[in-house]
C-alpha positions as CSV (number, residue, x, y, z in Angstrom):
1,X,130.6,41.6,97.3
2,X,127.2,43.7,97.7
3,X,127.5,42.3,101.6
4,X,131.2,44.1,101.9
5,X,129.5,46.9,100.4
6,X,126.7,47.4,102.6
7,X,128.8,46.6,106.1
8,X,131.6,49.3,104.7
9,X,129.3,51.9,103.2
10,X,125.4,51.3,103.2
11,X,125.4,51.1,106.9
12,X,126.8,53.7,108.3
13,X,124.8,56.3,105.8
14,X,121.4,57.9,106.3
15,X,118.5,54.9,105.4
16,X,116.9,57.4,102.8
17,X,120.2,58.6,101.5
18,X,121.5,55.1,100.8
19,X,118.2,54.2,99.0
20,X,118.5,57.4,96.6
21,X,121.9,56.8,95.9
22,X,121.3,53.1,94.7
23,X,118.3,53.8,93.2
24,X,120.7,56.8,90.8
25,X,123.4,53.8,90.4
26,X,120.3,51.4,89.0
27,X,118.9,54.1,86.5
28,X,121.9,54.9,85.2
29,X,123.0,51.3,84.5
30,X,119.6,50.9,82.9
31,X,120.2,53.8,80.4
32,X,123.8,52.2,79.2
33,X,123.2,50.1,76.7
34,X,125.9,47.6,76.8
35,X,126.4,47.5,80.3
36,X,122.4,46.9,80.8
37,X,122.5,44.3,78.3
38,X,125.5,43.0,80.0
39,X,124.1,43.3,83.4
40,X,120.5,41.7,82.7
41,X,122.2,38.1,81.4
42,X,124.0,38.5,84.6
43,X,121.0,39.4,87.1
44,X,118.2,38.4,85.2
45,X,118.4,35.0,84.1
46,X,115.1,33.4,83.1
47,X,113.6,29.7,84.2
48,X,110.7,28.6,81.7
49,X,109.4,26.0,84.4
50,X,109.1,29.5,86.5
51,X,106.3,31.3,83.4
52,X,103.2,32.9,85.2
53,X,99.6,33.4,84.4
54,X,98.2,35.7,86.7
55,X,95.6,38.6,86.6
56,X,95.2,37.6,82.5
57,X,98.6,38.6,82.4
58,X,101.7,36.5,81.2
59,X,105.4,37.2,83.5
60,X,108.6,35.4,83.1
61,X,108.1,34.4,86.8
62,X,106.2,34.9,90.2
63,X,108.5,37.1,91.9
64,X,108.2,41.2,91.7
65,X,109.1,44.0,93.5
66,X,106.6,45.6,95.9
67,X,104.9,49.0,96.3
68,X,107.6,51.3,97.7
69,X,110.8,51.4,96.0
70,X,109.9,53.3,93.0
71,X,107.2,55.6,93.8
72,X,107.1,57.8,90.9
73,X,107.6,55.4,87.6
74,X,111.4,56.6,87.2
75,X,113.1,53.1,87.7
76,X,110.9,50.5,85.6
77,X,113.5,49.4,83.5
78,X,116.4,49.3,86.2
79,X,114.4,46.8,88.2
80,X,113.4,44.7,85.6
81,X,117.5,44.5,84.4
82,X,117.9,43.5,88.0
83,X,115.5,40.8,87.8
84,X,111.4,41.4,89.1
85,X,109.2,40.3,87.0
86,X,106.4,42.6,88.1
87,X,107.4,45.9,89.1
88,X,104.7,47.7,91.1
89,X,105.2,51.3,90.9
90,X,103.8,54.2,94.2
91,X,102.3,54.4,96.5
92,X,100.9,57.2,94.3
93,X,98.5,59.4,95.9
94,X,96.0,62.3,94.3
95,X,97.9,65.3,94.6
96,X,101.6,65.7,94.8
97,X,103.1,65.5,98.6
98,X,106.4,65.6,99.8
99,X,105.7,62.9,102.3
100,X,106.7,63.3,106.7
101,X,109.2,65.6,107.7
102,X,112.9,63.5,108.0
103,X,114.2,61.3,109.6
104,X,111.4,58.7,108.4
105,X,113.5,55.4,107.4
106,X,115.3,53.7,109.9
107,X,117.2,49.9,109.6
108,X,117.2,47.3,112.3
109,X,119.8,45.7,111.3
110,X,119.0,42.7,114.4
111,X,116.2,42.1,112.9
112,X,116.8,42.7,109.4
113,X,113.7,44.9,109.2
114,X,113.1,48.2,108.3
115,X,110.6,50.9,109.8
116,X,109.3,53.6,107.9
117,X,107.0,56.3,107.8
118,X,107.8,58.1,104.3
119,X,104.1,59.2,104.3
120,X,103.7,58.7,100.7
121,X,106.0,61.1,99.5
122,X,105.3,60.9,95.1
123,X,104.6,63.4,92.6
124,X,100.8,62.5,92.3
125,X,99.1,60.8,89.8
126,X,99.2,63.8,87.4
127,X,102.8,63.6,87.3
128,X,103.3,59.9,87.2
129,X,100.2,59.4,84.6
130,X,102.5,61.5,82.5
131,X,105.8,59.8,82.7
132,X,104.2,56.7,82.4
133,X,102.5,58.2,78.8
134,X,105.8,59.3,77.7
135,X,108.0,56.3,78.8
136,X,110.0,54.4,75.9
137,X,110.6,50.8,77.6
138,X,113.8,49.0,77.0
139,X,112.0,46.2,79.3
140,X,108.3,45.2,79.1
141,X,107.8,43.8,82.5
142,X,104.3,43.7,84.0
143,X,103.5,47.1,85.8
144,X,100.9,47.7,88.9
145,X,100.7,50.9,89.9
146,X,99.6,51.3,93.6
147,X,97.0,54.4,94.7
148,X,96.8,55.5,98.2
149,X,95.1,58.5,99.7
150,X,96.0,62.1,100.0
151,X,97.1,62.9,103.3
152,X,95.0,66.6,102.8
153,X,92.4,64.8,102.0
154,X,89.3,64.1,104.4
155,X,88.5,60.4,105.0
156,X,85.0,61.4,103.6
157,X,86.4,62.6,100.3
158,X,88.6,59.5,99.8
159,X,86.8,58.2,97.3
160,X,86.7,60.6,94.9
161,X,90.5,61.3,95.8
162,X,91.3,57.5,94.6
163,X,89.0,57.4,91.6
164,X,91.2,60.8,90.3
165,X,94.4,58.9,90.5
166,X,92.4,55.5,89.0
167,X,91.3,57.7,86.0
168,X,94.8,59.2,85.3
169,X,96.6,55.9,86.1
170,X,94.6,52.9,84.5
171,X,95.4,53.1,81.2
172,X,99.1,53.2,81.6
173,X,99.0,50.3,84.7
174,X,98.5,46.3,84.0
175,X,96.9,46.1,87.0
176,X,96.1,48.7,90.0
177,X,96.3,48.1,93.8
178,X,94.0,50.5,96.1
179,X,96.2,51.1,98.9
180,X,94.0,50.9,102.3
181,X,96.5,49.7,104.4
182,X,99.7,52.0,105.3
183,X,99.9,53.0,108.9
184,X,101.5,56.1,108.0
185,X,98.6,58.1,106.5
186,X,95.7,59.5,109.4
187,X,92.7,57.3,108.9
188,X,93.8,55.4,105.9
189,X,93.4,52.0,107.7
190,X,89.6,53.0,108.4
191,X,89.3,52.5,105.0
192,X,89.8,49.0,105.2
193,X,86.4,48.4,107.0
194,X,83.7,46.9,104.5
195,X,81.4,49.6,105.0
196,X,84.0,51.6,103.7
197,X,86.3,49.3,101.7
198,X,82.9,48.2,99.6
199,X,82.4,51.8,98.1
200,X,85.6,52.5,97.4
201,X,86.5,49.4,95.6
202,X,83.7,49.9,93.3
203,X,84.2,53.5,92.5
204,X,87.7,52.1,91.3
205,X,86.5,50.0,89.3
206,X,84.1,52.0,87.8
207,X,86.8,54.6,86.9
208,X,89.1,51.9,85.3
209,X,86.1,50.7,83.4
210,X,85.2,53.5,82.0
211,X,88.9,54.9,81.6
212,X,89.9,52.1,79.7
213,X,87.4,50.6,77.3
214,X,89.7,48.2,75.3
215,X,90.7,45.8,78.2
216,X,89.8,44.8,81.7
217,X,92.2,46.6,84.2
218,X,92.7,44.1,86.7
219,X,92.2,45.4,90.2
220,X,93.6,44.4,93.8
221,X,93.4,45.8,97.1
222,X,96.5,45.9,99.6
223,X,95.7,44.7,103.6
224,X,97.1,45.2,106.7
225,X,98.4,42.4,108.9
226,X,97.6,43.9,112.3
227,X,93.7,43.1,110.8
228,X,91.6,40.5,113.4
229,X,91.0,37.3,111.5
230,X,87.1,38.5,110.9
231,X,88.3,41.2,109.6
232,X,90.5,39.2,107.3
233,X,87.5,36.9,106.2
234,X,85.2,40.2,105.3
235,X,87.8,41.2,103.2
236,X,88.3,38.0,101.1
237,X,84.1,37.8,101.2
238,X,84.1,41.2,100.0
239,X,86.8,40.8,97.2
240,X,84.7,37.5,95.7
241,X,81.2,39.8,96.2
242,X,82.7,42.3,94.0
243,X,84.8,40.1,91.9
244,X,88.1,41.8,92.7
245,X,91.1,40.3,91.0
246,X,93.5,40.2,93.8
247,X,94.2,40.5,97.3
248,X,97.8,41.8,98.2
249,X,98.8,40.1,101.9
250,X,100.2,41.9,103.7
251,X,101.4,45.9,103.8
252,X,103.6,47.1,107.1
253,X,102.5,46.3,110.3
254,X,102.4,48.3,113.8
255,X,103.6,45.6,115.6
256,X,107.0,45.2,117.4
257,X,106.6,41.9,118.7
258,X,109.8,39.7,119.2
259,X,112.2,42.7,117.9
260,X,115.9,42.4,119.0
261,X,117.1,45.7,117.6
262,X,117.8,48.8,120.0
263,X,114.9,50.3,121.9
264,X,115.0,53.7,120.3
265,X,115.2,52.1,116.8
266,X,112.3,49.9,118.1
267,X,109.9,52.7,119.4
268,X,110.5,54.6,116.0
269,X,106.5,54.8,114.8
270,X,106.1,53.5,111.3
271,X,105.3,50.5,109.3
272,X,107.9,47.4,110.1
273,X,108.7,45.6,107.0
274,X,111.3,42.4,106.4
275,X,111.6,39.9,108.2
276,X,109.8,40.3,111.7
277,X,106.5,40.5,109.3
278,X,107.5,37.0,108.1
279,X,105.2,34.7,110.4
280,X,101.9,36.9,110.2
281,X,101.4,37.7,106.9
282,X,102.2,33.8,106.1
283,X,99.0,33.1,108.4
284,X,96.8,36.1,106.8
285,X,97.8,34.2,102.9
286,X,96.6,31.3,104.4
287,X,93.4,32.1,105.7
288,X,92.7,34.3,102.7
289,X,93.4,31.1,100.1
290,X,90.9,29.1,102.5
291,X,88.5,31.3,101.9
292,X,88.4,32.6,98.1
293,X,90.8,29.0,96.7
294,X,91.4,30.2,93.2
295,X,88.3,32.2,92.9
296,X,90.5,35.8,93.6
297,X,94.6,35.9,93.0
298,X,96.6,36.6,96.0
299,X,99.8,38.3,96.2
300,X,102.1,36.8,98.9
301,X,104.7,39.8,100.6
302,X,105.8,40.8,104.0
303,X,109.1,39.1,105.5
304,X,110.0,37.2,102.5
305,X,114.1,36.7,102.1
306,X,114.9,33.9,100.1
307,X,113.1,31.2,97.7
308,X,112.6,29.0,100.8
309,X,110.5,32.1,102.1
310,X,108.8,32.4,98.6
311,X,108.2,29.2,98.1
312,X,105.9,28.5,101.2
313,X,103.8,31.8,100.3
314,X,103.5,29.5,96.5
315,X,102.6,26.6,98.5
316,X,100.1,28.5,101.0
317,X,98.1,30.1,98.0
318,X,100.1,32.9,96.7
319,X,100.1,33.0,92.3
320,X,102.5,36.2,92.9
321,X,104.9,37.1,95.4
322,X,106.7,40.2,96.2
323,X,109.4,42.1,98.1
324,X,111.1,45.4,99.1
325,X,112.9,45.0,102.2
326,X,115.5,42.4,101.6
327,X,116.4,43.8,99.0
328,X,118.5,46.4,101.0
329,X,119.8,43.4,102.7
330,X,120.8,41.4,99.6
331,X,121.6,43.4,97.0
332,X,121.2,43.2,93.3
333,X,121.8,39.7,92.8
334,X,118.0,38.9,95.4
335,X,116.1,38.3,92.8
336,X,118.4,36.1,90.5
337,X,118.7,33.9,93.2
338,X,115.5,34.2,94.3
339,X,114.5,32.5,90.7
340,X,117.3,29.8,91.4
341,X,115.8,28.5,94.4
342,X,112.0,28.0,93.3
343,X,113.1,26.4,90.0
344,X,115.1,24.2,92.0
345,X,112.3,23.5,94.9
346,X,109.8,23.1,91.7
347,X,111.8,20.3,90.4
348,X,112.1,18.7,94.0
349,X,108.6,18.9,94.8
350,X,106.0,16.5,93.5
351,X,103.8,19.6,91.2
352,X,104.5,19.4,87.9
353,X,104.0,23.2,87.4
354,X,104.2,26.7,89.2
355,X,100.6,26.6,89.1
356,X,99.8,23.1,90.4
357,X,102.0,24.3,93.5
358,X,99.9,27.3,94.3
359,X,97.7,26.7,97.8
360,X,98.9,22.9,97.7
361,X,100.3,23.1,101.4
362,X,97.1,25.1,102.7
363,X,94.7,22.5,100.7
364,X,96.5,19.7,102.4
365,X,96.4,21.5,105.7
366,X,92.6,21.5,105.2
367,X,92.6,18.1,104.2
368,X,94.3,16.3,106.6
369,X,91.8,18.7,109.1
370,X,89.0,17.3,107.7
371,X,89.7,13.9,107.8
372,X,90.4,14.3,111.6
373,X,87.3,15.5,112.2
């Protein structure tokens, strides 16, 4: 049905337009009673095999939705109907911005990918901190809330531009995500650099420490997949030297390798999400879980479709997995079949738990290396 939908409607209107106009449908389902009731036993059927543990936090199941989609707090409760068991809320920057000038979302529909370059249009933290305050939840899912850089803001005042949106944020956010790795902000990938990343991390913390004296925020940082593979090994060295609680692999990439869609679609500059992004961030979870194992929580996203797709990112490593892009591709039942497939591969497979299954495939990899040596 959503597939007739989208090849009628969806695809012929404006990316942006399309997303707002969903997004309107989703919040007000959420706000009808019966019909959310109605529609949550319908979308949002729950697997007790599927229960997570991650970040000290407890989740009906491994699958959430990413950074992106809601990027000012108003949709928590639509999301969760639909299914995510996490929702991450942003990117949510210092101050308010209205993001690049339009046209700034663009589907391949080859490829099924999108590019974007929204530029982290949100209300800022002020605004967010306070809708988050005031929210009555119908739904109690797990909430991150992503902060990024303001685009006004000098790369040499970026910390203190973080640690604002950390000290609004942290007490209304199960966990928070520092942002270092959208293409679509000037210099915001600098930040990803040890020498920079290392500072910045640790004013974060700080901030959530002493924001929130009642609990431990937990605290993740978002990479980039068009990082070099040392690059990738100083950031999982750096997350254990600080004791970061999770690594998110991987944002957008810059790359148009292997794209089928249109050249003037394809030259569009922007992050490329779905499922071009598949192969790479699969290799940057893998390196990441031989290098930290269970000692830091990694988030698996970037190209992930199905529960075949989230399954391997299990396997490699990933506790948590997320998604964004397929979503506009799949429609509202994603994530309810999403769950169907990993509770079925969880019974095939020879791991008696979620948990047991995390990095099973990427320890066996090593392994089997090993004994060839």
């Amino acid at each position: 049905m959503y597939k007739l939908l989208f090849n009628l409607v969806f695809r012929w209107m404006d990316p942006e337009k399309a997303h707002h106009l969903a997004f309107r449908w989703i919040r007000l389902a959420a706000a009808t009673p019966v019909l959310r009731t109605y529609l949550t036993a319908v979308f949002a059927p729950r697997y007790k095999e599927l229960r997570t543990e991650a970040l000290g936090l407890r989740m009906h199941g491994p699958f959430g939705l990413a950074a992106g989609f809601d990027k000012n707090a108003v949709a928590i409760d639509g999301m969760a109907m639909l299914g995510f068991d996490h929702i991450e809320i942003g990117t949510v920057t210092g101050l308010a911005q209205p993001g690049n000038p339009k046209k700034r979302l663009f589907r391949l529909l080859s490829d099924r990918a999108l590019i974007n370059r929204m530029g982290f249009n949100n209300e800022g933290s002020a605004a967010v901190a306070q809708r988050l305050a005031e929210r009555r939840p119908v739904f109690k899912p797990v909430v991150g809330v992503n902060i990024g850089k303001t685009k006004v803001v000098p790369e040499s005042e970026a910390v203190d531009d973080y640690v604002t949106s950390a000290e609004r944020l942290a007490r209304h956010a199960d966990y928070l995500v520092v942002n270092v790795s959208s293409p679509n902000t000037p210099g915001l990938r600098n930040l990803q650099a040890t020498e920079s990343l290392r500072p910045l991390l640790s004013a974060v913390r700080e901030a959530a420490d002493r924001t929130v004296t009642d609990r431990r925020v937990p605290l993740l940082v978002k990479i980039a997949p068009d990082l070099a593979d040392e690059d990738v090994d100083a950031v999982a060295d750096l997350a254990v030297e600080l004791g970061l609680d999770g690594i998110i692999a991987t944002n957008t990439t810059i790359s148009r390798d292997g794209l089928r869609s249109a050249a003037e679609l394809t030259a569009e500059t922007g992050g490329l999400s779905g499922a071009p992004l598949k192969e790479r961030s699969l290799e940057v979870l893998r390196r990441l879980y031989e290098r930290v194992g269970d000692r830091v929580t990694l988030v698996g996203v970037g190209g992930i479709e199905n529960a075949e797709d989230a399954w391997q990112r299990i396997l490699a490593g990933a506790t948590l997995v997320q998604g964004y892009s397929a979503f506009i591709y799949e429609g509202p039942f994603w994530s309810r079949s999403i769950h169907k497939g990993l509770a079925a591969r969880l019974a095939a497979s020879p791991h008696a738990t979620l948990a047991e299954a995390v990095g099973a495939d990427t320890r066996d990899r090593a392994a089997r290396k090993q004994a060839a040596a």
